[in-house]
C-alpha positions as CSV (number, residue, x, y, z in Angstrom):
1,X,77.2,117.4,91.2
2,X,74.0,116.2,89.9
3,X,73.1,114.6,93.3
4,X,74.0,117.2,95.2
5,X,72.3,120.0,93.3
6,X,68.9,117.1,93.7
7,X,69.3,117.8,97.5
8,X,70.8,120.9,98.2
9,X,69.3,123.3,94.8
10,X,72.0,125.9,93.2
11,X,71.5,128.3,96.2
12,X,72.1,126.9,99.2
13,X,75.4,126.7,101.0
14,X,77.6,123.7,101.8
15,X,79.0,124.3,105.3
16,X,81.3,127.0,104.9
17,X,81.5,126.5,101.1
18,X,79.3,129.6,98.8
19,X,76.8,127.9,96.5
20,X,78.7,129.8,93.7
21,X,82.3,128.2,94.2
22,X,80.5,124.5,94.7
23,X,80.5,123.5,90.7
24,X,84.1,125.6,90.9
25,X,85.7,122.8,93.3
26,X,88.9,121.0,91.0
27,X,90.3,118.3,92.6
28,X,93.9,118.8,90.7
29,X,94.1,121.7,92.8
30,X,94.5,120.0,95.8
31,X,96.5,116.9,94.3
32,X,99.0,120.3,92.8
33,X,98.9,121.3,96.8
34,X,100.0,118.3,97.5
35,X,102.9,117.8,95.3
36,X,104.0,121.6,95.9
37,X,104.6,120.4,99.5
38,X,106.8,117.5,98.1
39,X,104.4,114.3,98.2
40,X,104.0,113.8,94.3
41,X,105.5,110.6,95.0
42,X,102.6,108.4,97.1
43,X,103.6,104.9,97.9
44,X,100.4,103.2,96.7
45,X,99.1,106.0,94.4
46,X,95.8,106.1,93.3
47,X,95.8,106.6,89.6
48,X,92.3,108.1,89.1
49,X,92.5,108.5,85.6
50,X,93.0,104.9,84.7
51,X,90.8,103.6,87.2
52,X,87.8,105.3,86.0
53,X,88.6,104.6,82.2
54,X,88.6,100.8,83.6
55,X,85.7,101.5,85.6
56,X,83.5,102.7,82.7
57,X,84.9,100.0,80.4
58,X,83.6,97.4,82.8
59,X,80.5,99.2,82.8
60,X,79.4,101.5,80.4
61,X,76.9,103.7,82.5
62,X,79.1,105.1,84.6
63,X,80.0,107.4,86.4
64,X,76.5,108.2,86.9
65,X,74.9,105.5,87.2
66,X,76.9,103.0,89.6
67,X,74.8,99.9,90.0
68,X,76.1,97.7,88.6
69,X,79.4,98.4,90.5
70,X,82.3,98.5,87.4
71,X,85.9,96.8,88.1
72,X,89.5,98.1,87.9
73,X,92.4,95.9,87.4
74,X,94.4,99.0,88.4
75,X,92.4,99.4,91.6
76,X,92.7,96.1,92.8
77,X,96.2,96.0,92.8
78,X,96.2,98.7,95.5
79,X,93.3,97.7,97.8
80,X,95.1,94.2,97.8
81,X,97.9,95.9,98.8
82,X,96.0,97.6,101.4
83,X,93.9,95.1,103.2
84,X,97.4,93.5,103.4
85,X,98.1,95.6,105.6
86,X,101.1,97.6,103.5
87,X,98.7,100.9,103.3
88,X,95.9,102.3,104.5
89,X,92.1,102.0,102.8
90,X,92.5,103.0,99.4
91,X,89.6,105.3,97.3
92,X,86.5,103.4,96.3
93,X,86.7,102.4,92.2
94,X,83.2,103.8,91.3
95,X,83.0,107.5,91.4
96,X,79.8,107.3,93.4
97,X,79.5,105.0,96.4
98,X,76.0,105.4,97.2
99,X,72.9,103.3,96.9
100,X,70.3,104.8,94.4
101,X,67.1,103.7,95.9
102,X,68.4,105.1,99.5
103,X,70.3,108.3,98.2
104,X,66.8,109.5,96.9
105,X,64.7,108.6,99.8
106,X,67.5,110.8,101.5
107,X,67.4,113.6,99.0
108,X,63.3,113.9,99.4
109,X,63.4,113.7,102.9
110,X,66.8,116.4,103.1
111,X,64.5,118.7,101.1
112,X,61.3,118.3,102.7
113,X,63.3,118.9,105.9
114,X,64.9,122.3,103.8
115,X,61.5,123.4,103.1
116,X,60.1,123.0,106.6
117,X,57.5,120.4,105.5
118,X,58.9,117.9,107.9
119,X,60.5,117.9,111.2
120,X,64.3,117.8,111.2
121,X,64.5,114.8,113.2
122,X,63.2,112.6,110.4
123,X,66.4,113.1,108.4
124,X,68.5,109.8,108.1
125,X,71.6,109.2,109.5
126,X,74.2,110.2,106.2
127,X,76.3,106.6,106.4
128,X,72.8,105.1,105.6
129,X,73.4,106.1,102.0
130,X,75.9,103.9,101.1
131,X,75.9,100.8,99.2
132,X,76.1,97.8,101.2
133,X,77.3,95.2,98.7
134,X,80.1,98.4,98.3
135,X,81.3,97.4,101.6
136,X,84.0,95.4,101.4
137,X,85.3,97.4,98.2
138,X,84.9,100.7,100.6
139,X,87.1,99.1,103.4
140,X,83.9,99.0,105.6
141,X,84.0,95.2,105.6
142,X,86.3,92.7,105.1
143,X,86.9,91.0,101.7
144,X,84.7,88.1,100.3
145,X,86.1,85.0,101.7
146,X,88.8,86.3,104.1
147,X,90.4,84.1,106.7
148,X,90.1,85.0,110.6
149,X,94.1,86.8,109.9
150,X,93.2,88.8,106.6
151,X,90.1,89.8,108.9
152,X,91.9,91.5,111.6
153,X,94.8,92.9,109.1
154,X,91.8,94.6,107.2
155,X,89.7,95.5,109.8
156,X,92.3,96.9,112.5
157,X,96.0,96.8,111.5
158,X,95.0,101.1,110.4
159,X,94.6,102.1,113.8
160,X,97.0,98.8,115.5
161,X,100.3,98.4,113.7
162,X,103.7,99.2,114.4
163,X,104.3,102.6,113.0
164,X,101.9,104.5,115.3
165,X,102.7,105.6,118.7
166,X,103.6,102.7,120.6
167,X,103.4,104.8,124.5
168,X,99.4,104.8,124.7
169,X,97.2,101.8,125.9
170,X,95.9,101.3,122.2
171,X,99.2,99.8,121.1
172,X,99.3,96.8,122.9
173,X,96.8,95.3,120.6
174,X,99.0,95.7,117.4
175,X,97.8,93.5,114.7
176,X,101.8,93.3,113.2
177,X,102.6,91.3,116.5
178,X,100.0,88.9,116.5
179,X,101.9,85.9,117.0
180,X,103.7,87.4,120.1
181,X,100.9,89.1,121.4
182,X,100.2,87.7,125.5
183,X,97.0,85.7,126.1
184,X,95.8,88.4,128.0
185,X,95.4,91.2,125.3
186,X,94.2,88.7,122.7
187,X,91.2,87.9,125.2
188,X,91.1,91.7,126.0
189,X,90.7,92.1,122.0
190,X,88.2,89.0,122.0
191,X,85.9,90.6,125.1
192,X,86.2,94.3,122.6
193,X,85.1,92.1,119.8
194,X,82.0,90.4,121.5
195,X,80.7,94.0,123.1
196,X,76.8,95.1,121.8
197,X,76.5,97.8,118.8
198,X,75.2,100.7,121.7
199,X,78.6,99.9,123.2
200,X,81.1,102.7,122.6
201,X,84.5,100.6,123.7
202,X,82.9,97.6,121.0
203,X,85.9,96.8,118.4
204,X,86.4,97.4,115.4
205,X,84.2,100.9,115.6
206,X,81.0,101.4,114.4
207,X,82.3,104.4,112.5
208,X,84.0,102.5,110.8
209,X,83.4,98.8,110.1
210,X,80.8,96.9,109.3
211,X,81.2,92.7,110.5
212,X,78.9,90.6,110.5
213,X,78.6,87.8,113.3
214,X,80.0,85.0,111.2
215,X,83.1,88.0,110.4
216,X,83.2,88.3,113.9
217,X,83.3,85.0,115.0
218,X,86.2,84.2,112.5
219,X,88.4,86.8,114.0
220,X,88.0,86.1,117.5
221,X,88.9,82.0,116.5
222,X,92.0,83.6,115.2
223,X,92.7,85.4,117.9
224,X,91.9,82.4,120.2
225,X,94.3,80.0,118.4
226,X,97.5,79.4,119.9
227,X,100.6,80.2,117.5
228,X,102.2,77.5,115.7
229,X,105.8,77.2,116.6
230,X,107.8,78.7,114.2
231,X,105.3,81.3,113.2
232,X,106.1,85.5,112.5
């Protein structure tokens, strides 16, 4: 609330949202929506409450100051078991997932901008807030030392897996069918892969993921590696 009231002031609208009703937003509102529709019970449940008593162990300035990131032996269960592919992207640990240093050059420029002491187009683009070494945690990027596999599990198997509608052109890259996949969509997948940032069909999106070349090298070896016999 702190940041946003730095940016925005006690006045101004969010969106649609009054100014009054922003410091009235409750979060176990939503999760009590979600239950009283009958999905109390999440498969890989984020248990907020623990997490951030871990998180502030680990660190002792948080919540509000986030840098250094704190640690969750609770959340790391569930990220592993989603960049394994079982879930999606699970909830950053850290209540805040933005840089200091760039969230304030972005709060005095959002403000100048408010005031009309600068032109709009000077405003930053909103993802440039975030905290890169956050990346991997975020589901941005892949983990520290992932192979070329884990890579393409964590980076694509959200939008390419089995459980999605199989009838449209995007499912014949599926990342649960890698070892059966032909040569031809593997080299389709490769050419996606090695496509320039200003190209909107470039893979994984932009939007989305952040690799770097040596991440992207690693998961096009994979995918140009013939299966070994025996192999699911």
């Amino acid at each position: 609330m702190e940041d946003f009231h730095a940016a925005h002031g006690l006045n101004e609208n969010y969106g649609p949202i009054p100014a009054s009703m922003v410091d009235k937003s409750d979060p176990s509102q939503l999760a009590a929506l979600v239950a009283g529709a009958g999905f109390a019970s999440q498969p890989n449940a984020f248990d907020s409450a623990n997490i951030e008593a871990e998180v502030q162990a680990s660190s002792p300035e948080q919540p509000n100051v986030n840098v250094p990131a704190g640690r969750s032996a609770t959340w790391q269960r569930i990220y592993d078991q989603a960049i394994a592919g079982n879930f999606i992207a699970v909830p950053y640990h850290d209540v805040k997932s933005t840089d200091p240093a760039k969230l304030a050059i972005a709060t005095k420029i959002h403000t100048q901008v408010a005031s009309g002491t600068a032109p709009a187009d000077t405003l930053p683009n909103i993802s440039d807030v975030f905290l890169e070494s956050a990346y991997p945690d975020l589901g941005f990027s892949p983990k520290a030392g992932a192979t070329g596999h884990e890579m393409l599990v964590q980076m694509c198997h959200q939008c390419h897996n089995s459980n999605l509608d199989q009838t449209i052109s995007r499912a014949r890259f599926n990342v649960d069918l890698l070892q059966t996949m032909s040569v031809e969509e593997k080299a389709s997948a490769v050419a996606r892969l090695q496509l320039g940032d200003e190209d909107v069909h470039k893979m994984p999106p932009l939007m989305f993921r952040v690799i770097s070349a040596a991440e992207g090298a690693a998961m096009i070896q994979e995918l140009q590696t013939p299966p070994t016999p025996g192999d699911k």
